[in-house]
N, C-alpha and C positions, 0 to 999 in steps of 0.2 A: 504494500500500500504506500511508502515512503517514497517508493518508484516512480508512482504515478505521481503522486503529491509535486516530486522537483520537476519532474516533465510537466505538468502542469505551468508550475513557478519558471521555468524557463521559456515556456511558451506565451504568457504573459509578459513576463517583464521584455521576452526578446519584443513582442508587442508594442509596448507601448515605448518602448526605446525607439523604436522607428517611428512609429504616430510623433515623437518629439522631434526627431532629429531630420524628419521628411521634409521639411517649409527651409530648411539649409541647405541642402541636394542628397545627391543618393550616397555619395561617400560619407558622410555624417550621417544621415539615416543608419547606416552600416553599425557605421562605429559605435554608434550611439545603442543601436542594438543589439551589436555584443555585451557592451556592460550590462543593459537591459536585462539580458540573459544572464550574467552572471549574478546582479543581485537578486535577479526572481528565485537562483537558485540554492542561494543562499539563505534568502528569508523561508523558502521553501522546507528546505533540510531542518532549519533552526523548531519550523514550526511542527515538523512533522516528529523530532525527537522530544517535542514539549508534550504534542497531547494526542499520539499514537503511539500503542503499548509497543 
């Protein structure tokens, strides 16, 4: 279940990192939505080890 939880969080945050960084061009879009992805996957992880057993 932890699995799905970060794929989830990376699919979001890779999400909305692009929704920000698109109105800049597509290399920012990029860029911006790998960090995206990384913190989705991070708040993801953090959440998934708080309140799944």
């Amino acid at each position: 279940m932890s699995k799905l939880m970060v794929f989830v969080g990376a699919t979001v945050g890779g999400w909305l990192g692009w929704f920000a960084g698109e109105p800049f061009g597509t290399m920012t879009a990029f860029i911006v939505s790998m960090v995206g992805t990384g913190v989705g996957i991070y708040v993801a992880r953090r959440w998934a080890s708080s309140y799944l057993p």
